[in-house]
VOLUMSE-156819 format. One record per residue: residue in one letter; x, y, z of N, C-alpha, C, CB in turn. Coordinates in steps of 0.2 Angstrom, whole numbers, plus 5000, padded with zeros to 4 digits. Atoms other than C-alpha are relative to their C-alpha. Glycine has a CB too. Example, Ala and Ser with C-alpha at 12.3 -4.5 7.8 and 13.67 -1.06 7.14 Angstrom:
<rs>
A500449945000506249785039500450065000499550005006
S499649944999506849955036499650055003500250024993
</rs>
This chain:
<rs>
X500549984995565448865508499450044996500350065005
X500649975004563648915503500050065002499349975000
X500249954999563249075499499350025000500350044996
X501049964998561549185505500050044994499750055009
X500149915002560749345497500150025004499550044998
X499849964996561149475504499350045003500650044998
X500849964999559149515505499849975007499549984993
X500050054997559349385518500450035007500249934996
X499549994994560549475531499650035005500550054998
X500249964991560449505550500550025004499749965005
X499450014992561449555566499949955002500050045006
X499850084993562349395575500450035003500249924998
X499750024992562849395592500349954998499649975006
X499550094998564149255594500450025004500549964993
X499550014996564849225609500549934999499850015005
X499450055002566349155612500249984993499849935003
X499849995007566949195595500850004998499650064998
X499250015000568949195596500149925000500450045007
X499750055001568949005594499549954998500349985005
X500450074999568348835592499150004996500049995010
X500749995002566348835588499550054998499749975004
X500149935003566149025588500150024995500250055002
X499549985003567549045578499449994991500949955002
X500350025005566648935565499250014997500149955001
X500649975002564949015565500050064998499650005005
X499949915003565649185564500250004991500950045005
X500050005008566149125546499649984996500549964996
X500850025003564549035542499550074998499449965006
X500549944998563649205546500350064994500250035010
X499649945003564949315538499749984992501150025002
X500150045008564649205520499250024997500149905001
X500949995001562649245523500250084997499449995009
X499949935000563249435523499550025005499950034992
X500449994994562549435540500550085003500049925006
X499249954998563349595550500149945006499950115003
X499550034995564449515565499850055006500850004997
X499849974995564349565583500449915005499250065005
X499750054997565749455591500350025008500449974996
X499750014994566249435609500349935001499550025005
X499550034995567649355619500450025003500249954999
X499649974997568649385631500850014998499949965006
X499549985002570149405623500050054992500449944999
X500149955007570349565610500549994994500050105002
X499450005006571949525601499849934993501149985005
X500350095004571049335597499550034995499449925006
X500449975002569649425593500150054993499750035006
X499849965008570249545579500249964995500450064999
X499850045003571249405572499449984995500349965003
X500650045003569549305571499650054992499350015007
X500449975002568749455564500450034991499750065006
X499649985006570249515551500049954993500850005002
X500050055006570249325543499250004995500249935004
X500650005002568349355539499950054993499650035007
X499949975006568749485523499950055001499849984996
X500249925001568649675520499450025000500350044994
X500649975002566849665515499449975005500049984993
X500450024996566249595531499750035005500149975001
X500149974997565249695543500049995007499750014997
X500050044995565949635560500250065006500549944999
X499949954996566049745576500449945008499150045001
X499750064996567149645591499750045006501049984999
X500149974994566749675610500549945005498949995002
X499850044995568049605621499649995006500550025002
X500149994994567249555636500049935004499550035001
X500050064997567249415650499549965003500250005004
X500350014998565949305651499949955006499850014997
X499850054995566849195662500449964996499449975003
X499450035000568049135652499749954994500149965008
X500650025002567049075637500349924997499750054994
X499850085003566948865633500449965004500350014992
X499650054994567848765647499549975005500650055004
X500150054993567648635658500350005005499949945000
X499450034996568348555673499949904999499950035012
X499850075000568748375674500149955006500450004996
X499450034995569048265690499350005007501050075001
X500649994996567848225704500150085002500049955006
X500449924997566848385712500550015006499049995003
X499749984997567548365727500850025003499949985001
X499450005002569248375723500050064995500349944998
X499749955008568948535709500050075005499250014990
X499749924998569348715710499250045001500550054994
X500749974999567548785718500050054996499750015009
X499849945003568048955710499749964992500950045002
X500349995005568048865693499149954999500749974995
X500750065000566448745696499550084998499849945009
X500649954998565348925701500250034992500250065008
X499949945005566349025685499549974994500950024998
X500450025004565548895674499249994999500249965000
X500650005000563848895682499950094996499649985008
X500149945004564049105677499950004994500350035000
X499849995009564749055659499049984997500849924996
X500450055002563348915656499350035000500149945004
X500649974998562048985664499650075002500049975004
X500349954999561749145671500050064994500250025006
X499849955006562549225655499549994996500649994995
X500650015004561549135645499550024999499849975001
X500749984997559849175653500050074999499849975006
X499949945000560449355655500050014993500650015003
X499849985007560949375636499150004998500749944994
X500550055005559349265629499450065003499949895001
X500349954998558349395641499950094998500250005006
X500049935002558949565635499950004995500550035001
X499950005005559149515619499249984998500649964999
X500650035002557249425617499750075001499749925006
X500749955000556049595620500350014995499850075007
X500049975005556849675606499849954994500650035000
X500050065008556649515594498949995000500649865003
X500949994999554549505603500050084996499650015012
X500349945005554349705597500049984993500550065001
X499950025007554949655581499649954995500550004999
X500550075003554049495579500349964996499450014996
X499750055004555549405572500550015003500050014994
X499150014994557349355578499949895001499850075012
X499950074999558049165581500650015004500149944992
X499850044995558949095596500449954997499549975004
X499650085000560348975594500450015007500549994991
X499750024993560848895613500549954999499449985005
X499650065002562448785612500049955007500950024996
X499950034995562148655625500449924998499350005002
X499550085004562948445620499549975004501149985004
X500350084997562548275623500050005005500349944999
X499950034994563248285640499250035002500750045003
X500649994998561448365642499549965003499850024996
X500650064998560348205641500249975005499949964996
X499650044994561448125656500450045007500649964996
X499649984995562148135673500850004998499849955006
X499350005001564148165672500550005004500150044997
X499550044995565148075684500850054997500049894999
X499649965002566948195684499950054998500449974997
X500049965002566148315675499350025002500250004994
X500550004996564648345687499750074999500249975007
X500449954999564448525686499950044992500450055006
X499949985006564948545667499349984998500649964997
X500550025004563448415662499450035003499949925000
X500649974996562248505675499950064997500150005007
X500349935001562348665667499849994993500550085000
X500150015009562248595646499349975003500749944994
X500750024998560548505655499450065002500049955006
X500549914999560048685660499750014993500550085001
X499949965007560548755643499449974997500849984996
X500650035002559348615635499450015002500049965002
X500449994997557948625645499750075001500149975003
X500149955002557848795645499850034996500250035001
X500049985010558148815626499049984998500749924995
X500450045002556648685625499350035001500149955004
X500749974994555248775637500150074997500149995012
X500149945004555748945629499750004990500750045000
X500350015004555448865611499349995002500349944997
X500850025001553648815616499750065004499749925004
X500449954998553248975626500050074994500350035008
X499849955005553749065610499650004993500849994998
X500450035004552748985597499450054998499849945004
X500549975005551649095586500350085000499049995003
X499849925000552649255590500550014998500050035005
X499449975005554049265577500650005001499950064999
X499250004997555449225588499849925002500250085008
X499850085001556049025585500750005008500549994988
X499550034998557448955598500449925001500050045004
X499550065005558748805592500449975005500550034993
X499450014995559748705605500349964998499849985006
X499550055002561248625597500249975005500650034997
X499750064997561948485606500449964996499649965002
X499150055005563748425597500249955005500950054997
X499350054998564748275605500650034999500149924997
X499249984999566548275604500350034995500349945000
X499949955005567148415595500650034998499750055000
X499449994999568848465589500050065001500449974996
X499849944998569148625597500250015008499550064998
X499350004993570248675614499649975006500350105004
X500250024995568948625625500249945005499550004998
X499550084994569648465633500550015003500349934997
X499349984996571248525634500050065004500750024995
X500149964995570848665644499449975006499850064996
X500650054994569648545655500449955002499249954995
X499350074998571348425656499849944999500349995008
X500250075001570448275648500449964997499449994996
X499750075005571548145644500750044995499149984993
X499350005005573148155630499450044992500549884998
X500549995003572348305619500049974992500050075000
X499850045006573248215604499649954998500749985000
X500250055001572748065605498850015000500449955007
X500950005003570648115607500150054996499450035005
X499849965007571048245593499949964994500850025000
X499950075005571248085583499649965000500649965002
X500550054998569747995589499450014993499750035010
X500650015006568447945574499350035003499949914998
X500649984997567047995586500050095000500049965007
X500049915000567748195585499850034994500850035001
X500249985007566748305573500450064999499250014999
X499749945002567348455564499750065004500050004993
X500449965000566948615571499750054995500250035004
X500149955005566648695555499249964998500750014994
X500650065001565248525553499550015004500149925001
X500449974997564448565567499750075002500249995003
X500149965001564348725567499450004993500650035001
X500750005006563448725549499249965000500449964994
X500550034998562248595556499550035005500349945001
X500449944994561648735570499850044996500550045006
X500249955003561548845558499249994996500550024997
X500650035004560348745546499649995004500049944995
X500650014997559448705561499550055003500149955006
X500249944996559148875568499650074994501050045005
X500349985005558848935549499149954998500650004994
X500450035002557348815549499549995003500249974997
X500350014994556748835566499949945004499550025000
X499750094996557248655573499950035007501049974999
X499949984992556848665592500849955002499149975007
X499150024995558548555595500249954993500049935011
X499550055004560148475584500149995003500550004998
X499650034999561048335588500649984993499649955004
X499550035010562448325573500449945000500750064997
X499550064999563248155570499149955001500850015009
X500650055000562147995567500050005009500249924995
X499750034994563147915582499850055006500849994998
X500049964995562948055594498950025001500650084998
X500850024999560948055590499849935001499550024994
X500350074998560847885594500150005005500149954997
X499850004993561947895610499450065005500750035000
X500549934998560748065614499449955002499850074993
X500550045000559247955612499849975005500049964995
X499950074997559647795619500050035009500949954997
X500149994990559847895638499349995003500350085004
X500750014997558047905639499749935000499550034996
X500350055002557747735636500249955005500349974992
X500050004994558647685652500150015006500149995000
X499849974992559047725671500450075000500449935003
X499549964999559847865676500649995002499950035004
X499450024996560847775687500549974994499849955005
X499550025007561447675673500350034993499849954997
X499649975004561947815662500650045003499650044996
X499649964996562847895675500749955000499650025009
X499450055001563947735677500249994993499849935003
X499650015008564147725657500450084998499249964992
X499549945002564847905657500949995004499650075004
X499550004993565847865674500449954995499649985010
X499350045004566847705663500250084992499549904996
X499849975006567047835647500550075003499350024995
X499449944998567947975659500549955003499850075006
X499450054999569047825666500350004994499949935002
X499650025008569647805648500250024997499849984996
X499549965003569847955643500550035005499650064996
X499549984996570748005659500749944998499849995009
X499650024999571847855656500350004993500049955004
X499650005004572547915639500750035000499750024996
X499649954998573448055650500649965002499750055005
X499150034996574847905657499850005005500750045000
X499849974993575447925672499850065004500750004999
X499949924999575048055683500550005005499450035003
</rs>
């Protein structure tokens, strides 16, 4: 892992840091000799996170709920659990906006500070089965997007990652499919890849990642046709991955 100077250190935020895409930013950050403020809702995940990170790291943990951090649902709308559909507009969205709000006047006083927003591919498209999931990562984006350009000359950058298919819990807690078998899939990236590719974008003031050739070219390509017809080329790719699960 590349190391920084330490002339180079900041406080980071990271949520949703006891796993998966946090997990792996929290070690990017710590290698910079950044200090650490990590939240997620579990505190025993969370010190683990924070213990594997080394004696000389400067990490502070905050358990708290922001709803449950990094899940989906899967499975038409009409048929999902309204409770988890709304918990995910909280996570996705109102946290979001909330954090990036409290957190933005102190970064304007100072006249420096960077934004990184994790939104996906699912952004550029409608998401047939995953209808309320793709509709808040199209927030996340667009929001990210419109705050990069109202920010512009005042010292504060913000970065909107967008990864595809990543290997961490998120599917299997969204019930997609046989997790083994997409685990295994050549289209899944590492989270430790992704994650380093947010970081270089958010160190260099990028207004948006897409990591993976393949997942910038799929990203791309949705503007190039119909709504309708990306909605129907999602709607075959959740049939497909729903039927790795078997039988129900």
């Amino acid at each position: 892992m590349r190391r920084y100077s330490l002339a180079m250190a900041e406080t980071v935020l990271i949520t949703g840091a006891s796993g998966g895409l946090g997990e792996a930013f929290a070690r990017i950050f710590a290698a910079r000799g950044d200090a650490l403020v990590l939240t997620a809702r579990s505190a025993d995940r969370l010190a683990k996170v924070a213990g594997a990170l080394g004696a000389g790291v400067r990490v502070e943990t905050l358990p708290v709920d922001l709803s449950a951090a990094g899940f989906g649902t899967f499975g038409p709308f009409a048929e999902s659990d309204l409770d988890q559909e709304l918990a995910q507009i909280q996570l996705n969205v109102a946290a979001l906006t909330h954090l990036t709000q409290a957190l933005l006047a102190g970064m304007l006083r100072r006249g420096r500070g960077r934004i990184l927003n994790v939104a996906s591919t699912a952004a550029f498209q409608p998401g047939p089965m995953m209808a309320v999931y793709y509709a808040t990562k199209a927030y996340v984006l667009s929001f990210s997007e419109a705050l990069s350009n109202e920010l512009k000359g005042r010292g504060v950058t913000v970065t909107c990652l967008c990864p595809g298919p990543t290997r961490t819990g998120f599917m299997a807690r969204a019930k997609m499919g046989d997790p083994e078998v997409l685990a295994r899939s050549r289209v899944m990236m590492d989270p430790e890849a992704v994650a380093r590719k947010g970081v270089e974008g958010l160190m260099r003031g990028r207004r948006l990642v897409i990591p993976g050739f393949l997942n910038r070219m799929l990203a791309h390509s949705t503007r190039l046709g119909s709504r309708g017809l990306s909605a129907r080329v999602v709607r075959r790719l959740m049939t497909a991955i729903d039927a790795t699960r078997g039988p129900k």
